[in-house]
Structures are given as structure tokens and as C-alpha cells.
N, C-alpha and C positions, 0 to 999 in steps of 0.2 A: 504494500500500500504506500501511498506516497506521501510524505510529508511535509506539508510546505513549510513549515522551521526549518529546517535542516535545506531544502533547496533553496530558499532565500540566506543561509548562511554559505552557502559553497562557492560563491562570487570573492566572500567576503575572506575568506579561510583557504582559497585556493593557495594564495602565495604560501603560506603556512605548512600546506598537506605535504608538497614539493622539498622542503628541506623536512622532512620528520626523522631521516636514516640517520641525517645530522646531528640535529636535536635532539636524538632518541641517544647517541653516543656521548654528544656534553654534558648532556643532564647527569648519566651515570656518574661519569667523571667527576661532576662538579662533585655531586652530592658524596662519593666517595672521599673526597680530596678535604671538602667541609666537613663533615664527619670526626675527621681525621684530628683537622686542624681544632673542632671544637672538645675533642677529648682532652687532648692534652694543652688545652686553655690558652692558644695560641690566639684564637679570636673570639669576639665575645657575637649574637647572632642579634644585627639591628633591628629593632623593633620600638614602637608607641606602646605596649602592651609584655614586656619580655617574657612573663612566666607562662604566657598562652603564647607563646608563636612556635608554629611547628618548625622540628629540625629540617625538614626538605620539601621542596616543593610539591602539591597535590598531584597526582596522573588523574584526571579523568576518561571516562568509558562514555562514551557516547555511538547515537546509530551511525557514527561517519569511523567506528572503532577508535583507538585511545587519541587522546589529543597531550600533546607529553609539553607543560608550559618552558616557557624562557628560564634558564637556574637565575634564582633570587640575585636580582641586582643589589648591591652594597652602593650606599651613599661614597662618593668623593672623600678621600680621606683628608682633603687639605680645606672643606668647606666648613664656616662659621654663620650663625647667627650673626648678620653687621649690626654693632652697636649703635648704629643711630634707631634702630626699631628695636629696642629691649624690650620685654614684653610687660605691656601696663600693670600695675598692683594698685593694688585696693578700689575696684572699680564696682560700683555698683550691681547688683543683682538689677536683671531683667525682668520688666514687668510681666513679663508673655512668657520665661521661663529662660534655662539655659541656653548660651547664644550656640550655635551649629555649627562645626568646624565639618565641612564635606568635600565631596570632589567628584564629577560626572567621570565615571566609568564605561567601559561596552562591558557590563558585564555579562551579556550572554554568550561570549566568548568565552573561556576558562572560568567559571564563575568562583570556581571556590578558589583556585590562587588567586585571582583580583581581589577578592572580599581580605586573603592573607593582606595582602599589600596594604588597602585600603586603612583596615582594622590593625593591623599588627605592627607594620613598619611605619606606617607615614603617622597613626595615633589619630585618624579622625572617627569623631562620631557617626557622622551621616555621609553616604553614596546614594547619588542621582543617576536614575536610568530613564532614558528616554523608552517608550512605550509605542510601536507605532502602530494601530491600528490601522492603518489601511495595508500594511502589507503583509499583516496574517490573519487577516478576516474575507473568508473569500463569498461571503453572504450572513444574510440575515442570523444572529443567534450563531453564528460560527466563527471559534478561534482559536488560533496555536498558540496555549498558554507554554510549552513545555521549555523552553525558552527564558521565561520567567517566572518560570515555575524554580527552576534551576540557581536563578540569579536572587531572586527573594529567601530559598529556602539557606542560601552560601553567606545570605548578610544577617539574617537573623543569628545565625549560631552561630556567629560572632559578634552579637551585640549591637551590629549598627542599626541605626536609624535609616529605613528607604523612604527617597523621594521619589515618586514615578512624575514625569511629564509627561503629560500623555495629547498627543498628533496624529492628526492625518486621516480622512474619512477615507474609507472605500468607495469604489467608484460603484460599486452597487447602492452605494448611498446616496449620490448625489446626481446631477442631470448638466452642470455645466463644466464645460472643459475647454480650455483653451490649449494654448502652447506652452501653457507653464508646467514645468515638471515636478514643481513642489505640492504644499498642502492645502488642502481645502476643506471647511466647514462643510457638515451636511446638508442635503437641503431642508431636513427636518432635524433643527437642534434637538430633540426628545431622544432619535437616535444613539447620539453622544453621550447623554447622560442614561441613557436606558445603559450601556455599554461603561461606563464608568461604578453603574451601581452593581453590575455584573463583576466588575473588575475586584471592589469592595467585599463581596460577600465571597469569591476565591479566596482573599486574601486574608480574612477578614482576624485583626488584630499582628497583621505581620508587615502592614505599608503603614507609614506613620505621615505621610505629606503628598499632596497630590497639585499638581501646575495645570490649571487648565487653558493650555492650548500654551502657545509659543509666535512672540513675534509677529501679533494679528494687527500690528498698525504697518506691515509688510506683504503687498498681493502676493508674493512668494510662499505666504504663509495662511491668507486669509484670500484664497483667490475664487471671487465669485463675480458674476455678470453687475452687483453694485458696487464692488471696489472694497477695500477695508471702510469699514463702517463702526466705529466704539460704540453706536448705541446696539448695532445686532450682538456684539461680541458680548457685552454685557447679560441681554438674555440668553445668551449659552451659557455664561456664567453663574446665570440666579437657577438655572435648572440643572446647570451639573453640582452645585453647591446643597442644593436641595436635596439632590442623589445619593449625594455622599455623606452630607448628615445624618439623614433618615437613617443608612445604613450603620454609619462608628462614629459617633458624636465627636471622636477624639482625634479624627484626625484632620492635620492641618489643612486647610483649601487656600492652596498659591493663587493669583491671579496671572496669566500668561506674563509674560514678562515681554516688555518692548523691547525696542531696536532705537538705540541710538542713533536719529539720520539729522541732519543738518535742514531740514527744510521740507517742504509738501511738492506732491506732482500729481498729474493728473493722465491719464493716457489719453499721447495727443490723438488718436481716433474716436474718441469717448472723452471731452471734457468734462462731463459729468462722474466721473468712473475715476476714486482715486486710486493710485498704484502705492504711494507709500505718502505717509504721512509724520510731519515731527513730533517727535514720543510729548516732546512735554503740550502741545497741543491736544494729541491723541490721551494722553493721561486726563486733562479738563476736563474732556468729552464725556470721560468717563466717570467720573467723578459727577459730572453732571446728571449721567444717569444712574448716582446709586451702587454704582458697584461696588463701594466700602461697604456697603450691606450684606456685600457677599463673599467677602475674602476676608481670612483672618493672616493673611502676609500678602504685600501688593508683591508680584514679582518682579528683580530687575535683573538688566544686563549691561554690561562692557565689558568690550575688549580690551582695552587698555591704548591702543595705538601705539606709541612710541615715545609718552610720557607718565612720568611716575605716579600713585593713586592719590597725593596729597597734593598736586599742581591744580589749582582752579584754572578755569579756561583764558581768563582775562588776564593771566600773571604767568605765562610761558615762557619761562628765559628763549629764548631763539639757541637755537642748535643749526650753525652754517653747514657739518657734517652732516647732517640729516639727508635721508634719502628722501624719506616723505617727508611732504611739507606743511599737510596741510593742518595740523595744531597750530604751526608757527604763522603760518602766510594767511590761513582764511581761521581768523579764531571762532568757535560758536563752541555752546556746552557740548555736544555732542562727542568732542575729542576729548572730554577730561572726566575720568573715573570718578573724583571727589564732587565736581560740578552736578553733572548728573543725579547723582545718588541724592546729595544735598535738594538737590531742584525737587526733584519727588515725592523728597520728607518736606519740604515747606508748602508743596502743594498740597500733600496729604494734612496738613497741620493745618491751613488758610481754610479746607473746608470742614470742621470741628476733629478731626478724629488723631487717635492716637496708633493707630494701626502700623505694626513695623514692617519694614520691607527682609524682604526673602532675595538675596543675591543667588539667581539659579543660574546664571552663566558668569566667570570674569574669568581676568589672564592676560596674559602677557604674550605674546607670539614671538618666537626665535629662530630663525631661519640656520644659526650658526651649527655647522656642522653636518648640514644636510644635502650642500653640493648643489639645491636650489629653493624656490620658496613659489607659493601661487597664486597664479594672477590676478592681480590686481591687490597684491598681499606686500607692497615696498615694506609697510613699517617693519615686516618681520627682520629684513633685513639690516635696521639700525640699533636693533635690541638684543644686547649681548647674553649668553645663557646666564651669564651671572646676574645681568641685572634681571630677566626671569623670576629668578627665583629668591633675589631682594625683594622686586615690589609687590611678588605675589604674599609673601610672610609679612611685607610692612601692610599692604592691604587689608589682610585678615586682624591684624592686630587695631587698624585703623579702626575698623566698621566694629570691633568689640567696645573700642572706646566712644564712639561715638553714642552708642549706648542704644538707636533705632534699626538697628540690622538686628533680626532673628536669628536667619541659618544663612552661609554665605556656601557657593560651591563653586570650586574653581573648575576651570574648561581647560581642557581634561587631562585626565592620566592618560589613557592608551592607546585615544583613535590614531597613533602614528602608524605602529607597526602591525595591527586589527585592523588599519582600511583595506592595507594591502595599496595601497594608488603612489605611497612612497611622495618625496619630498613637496609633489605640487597639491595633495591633499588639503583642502583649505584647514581642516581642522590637525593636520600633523604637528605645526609650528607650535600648537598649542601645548602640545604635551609636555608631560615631564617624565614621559621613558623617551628614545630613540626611535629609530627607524627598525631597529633589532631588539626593543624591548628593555635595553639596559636601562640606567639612571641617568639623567641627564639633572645636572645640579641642583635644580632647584625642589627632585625629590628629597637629597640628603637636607637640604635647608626645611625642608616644611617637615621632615619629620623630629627633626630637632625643636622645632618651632614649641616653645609650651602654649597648651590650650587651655584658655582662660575662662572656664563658663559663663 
């Protein structure tokens, strides 16, 4: 019988299957050699958690037979926490509870060594999986949980906290289609939450946060015949919130999280029809229609660009090196980590509420070391792995102190060497494994990083 998990992962895990005889020879090796070295107390085994981290890494068994992971990458032995972000003391308890130290994984990939890495060496609480229903839902009332079936059962029995985002109708759901190849709302929002309350009651008491939808003030993401719309997005909102309370009162409801763009457009064949629209406008809208009624974390995003998380946008020293220009040459908030975030707490503040923000995408992107970067991706190329993995631990330490961030997750640990696409991957630059899975510095930094609740 055929399984569509498993054939929607063998694009993805191709490159993978091809080195296994490899793989299959270093792993031994390693873990022989570690072994070795951990008897006779030659090295000590990194971890956030030490008395739980296993001595070698998981083999999994799956219907594609064993998937044998990357041996346990080691932090950089010459890497420091930088002293200008020591980590805050005596900071206030959060009103909404403990603040979230997480990080966006593929974890349907190896789940249970990811869940090791997540939980055991880097020391976070919470791992974000994106969810995508539209490409294991091939009809009505049908879908291949086994996927994450796998990646929820690997985070729980170590403790963490899951976020699921969850994207992307089926096309048995909806009626309009153009040439976009990204995601689209259904044509009946009920769908969405009928399907999210489905999701709730699999899981139920093992998903702790739930993002509904992603990046809907983007036609890439919200792509219908009316364009992005915040007051439709909203009643997908108030009915998938509804969904999901009914079923676990306790868990969190993210609001999608914006996209940081510079400005509004319209498609020039449809001036009526907006294609993307500016988050802090798109935020108003929404505000306007109530959606604090229905989210107990607004969600946000940045990439960071090519300036650090504490630069407001109007105070950018100029960088002549600089390959991208556009923080320095065309200022707007959109290019600044701290601007943004702040913008969104003062407009969540201007309209009565005290509601904290949920950071479900941030990062840094680093092209060094990869031989290339993708297009239309310059900033990767200006930002050194070590600054990475500074402003990704100054960031995290920032949004604790600021005291309105909930759960923050950085973009990502692994889609470098899981896409398989190699260094033009938009999402690779983000990582903090390699192209081969190893560590790339600013793992050994964030797991060093103390996490401050």
C-alpha cells in the first residue's frame, strides 16, 4: 500500500539515502572512538540536560529501513558566550508564565536525535514544527499523521514543549488557483478548524502551542482571488481558536505571524487585489477586527538582515562593506529586529491589551562556509558565522529582558543539510548545523547560553 509520508519525504531524504554505506561506517566509528574516549574521562558529552543525554546517537527503523543520523556534533572548542550579552539576573517573573527558549526543527526527519539535540545539547525548552496540511491530506477527513506522530511522541519524552504551525489547504479544499506555488486558505475557513480540532484531540495533552497560519499579510501565503485580507484572516482565527479551546483549554493559540515588508502593492492586473501588504498596517487591521480576542500570543517574525537585534531602524551606523544595502541606504522598520518587535508591543499596548508576542520565526543568515548563498539572499553574505551566533544568544537574552516576549524560536536548526537543495536553499543560511549536519558556531554558543525563565 502506498504511503504518502514516506513518498513526500523521499525528495527530501534522497541526498541522504545515497551516502548511508558512509554514514553507516562513521557512525560506528564515531561512537566507538566516543565511547572510548568517554571511559576513560578524556571528554566530558555536551549537553543542556547532562544526566539525560544519551551516550550515542538514536538509529531509527522506519518503512524507507534504518535511517543511521549524522555522529553528534561537538560545539567549537574555542567558542565563548561575548561579554557584552551576559545573561540578565534578577529579572522579573512573566505575567503569562515562563519565557520559551525554542528553535524550528524538521523534525520529521530523524525525530528522536533532533528532539536529542534540541533537549539535551543546545538546553531548550520548546521545538517548533511546521504542520503542513495540504501535503498529507489527500481528501476530506484524510491524513498522514505518522510523520508526526513520530516527531511529537520524540519531544515529549524529553520534556519539551511543541509548537505546531500549522499551513496550507488542500487543493480538494479550495477552488482558486493561480500560478502561485505557495499556500492558501480554504474556501471554507470551518474546514481549517474542523482539521485543527482533529489535530487537538490526536494529540491531545502532548502539543502545548498552536500558530494559526503563517505570513497571511503575504499572497504567497494567503493566496486567494481577494488578495490578503486581515479582516478574513481574523475569522479563521476566531474559528480555529474556538476549535482548539473547546478541545484543551491549555493550550497556547499563536496568531500567524507577519512578514516584515517595507511597504503595500497591489497586482498590477487586479488593482483591487493586494499581493503583500506592511505588517504594521496589516497588524491595525487586525486589531481592528478583534483579533486580541482570539490569540493569547500575537505571533512575530524576523530575519534579522544584516544588523544586530538591539539596532532600531533610525540609528544604523552605515556599514561601507556591506553587500546589502538596504538597512543603511533605504531605512524603514522592516530591517530592524528591535524596531519591529517594539512596533507591535506598542500597537498591541495603544489598543488596551497586554497580550505578549510569541517570536515563531528569527535568525541570522550566514552564507560563510557554504561556497554560495540564495537569491536574492546578499545579507547572508555580510554576516559572519560568529556574528550568527552573537546576535542570535544577544537576541534571546534581549526579548527575556524586555519582559513582553512569551516563547521566542529561532529559524532553524536543520533545514540545511534535510532540504537536500544545498547552499542556494533559502532556509540553509539559517541554520546552525552545516551543509553535512555538523555544528556550525552558533550551536556551541546557544547551548552555552543560560536560560532564564
Amino acid at each position: 500500500m502506498e504511503n504518502p509520508f514516506w513518498d513526500n519525504l523521499r525528495y527530501e531524504f534522497g541526498r541522504l539515502q545515497g551516502r548511508s554505506l558512509i554514514i553507516a561506517g562513521g557512525v560506528w566509528v564515531f561512537v566507538l572512538a566516543l565511547g572510548l574516549l568517554c571511559a576513560f574521562g578524556v571528554i566530558d558529552i555536551p549537553g543542556g540536560r547532562e544526566a539525560e543525554a544519551p551516550a550515542t546517537p538514536t538509529v531509527e527503523a522506519t518503512s524507507e529501513g534504518i535511517m543511521l543520523p549524522t555522529p553528534t556534533p561537538e560545539p567549537t572548542q574555542e567558542i565563548v558566550l561575548p561579554s557584552p550579552t551576559a545573561s540578565p539576573v534578577g529579572l522579573d517573573p512573566l505575567p503569562w508564565g515562563d519565557f520559551g527558549y525554542g528553535i524550528a526543527a524538521h523534525g520529521i526527519l530523524m525525530p528522536y536525535y533532533t528532539m536529542d539535540q534540541v533537549a539535551y545539547q543546545l538546553g531548550f525548552n520548546w521545538v517548533k514544527q511546521q504542520v503542513r496540511w495540504d501535503h498529507f491530506s489527500s481528501g476530506p477527513g484524510q491524513m498522514d499523521w505518522s510523520g508526526y506522530d513520530a516527531m511529537i511522541d520524540a519531544a515529549n519524552e524529553r520534556g519539551l514543549n511543541v509548537m505546531l504551525s500549522v499551513v496550507g489547504a488542500p487543493d480538494w479544499s479550495r477552488t482558486y488557483f493561480d500560478d502561485n506555488p505557495e499556500a492558501a486558505p480554504p474556501d471554507d475557513f470551518a474546514l481549517y478548524a474542523d482539521f485543527l480540532g482533529e489535530m487537538v484531540e490526536r494529540y491531545q495533552g502532548r502539543i502545548h502551542a498552536i500558530e494559526v497560519w503563517n505570513e497571511q499579510n503575504l499572497d504567497r501565503e494567503w493566496d486567494t482571488a481577494e488578495g490578503v485580507n486581515a479582516e478574513q484572516y481574523v475569522e479563521l482565527l476566531r474559528l480555529a481558536y474556538q476549535a482548539i479551546k473547546s478541545r484543551d483549554p491549555n493550550i497556547i493559540v499563536i496568531s500567524g505571524a507577519l512578514s516584515p515588508v517595507g511597504g503595500s502593492a497591489t497586482d498590477p492586473a487586479n488593482p483591487n487585489r493586494v499581493i503583500y501588504m506592511d505588517d504594521f498596517l496589516y497588524m491595525q487591521q487586525m486589531i481592528d477586527a478583534g483579533f486580541l480576542r482570539y490569540a493569547d500570543c500575537v505571533g512575530a517574525h524576523h530575519n534579522g538582515y544584516n544588523i544586530g537585534p538591539n539596532v532600531p531602524w533610525d540609528a544604523v551606523p552605515n556599514d561601507p562593506n556591506a553587500i546589502f544595502r538596504g538597512p543603511f541606504d533605504n531605512p524603514h522598520h522592516s530591517w530592524s529586529f528591535y524596531s519591529t518587535l517594539w512596533g507591535y508591543h506598542e500597537l498591541i499596548s495603544q489598543a488596551g491589551y497586554n497580550t505578549p508576542l510569541c517570536i515563531t520565526e528569527f535568525g541570522w543568515a550566514s552564507s560563510e562556509g557554504f561556497g554560495g548563498y540564495p537569491p536574492d539572499f546578499e545579507f547572508a553574505q555580510d554576516n559572519t558565522l560568529e556574528e550568527q551566533g552573537q546576535w542570535a544568544v544577544e537576541a534571546f537574552q534581549s526579548m527575556r529582558e524586555w519582559g513582553f516576549v512569551h516563547l521566542a524560536f529561532l529559524w532553524n536548526l536543520d533545514y540545511s543539510y534535510k532540504g537536500g537543495l544545498g547552499p542556494t536553499d533559502p532556509n540553509a543560511p539559517y541554520s546552525i548545523l552545516d551543509l553535512d549536519g555538523a555544528a556550525r558556531p552558533a550551536y556551541g554558543m546557544l547551548g552555552q547560553m543560560p536560560k532564564i525563565p
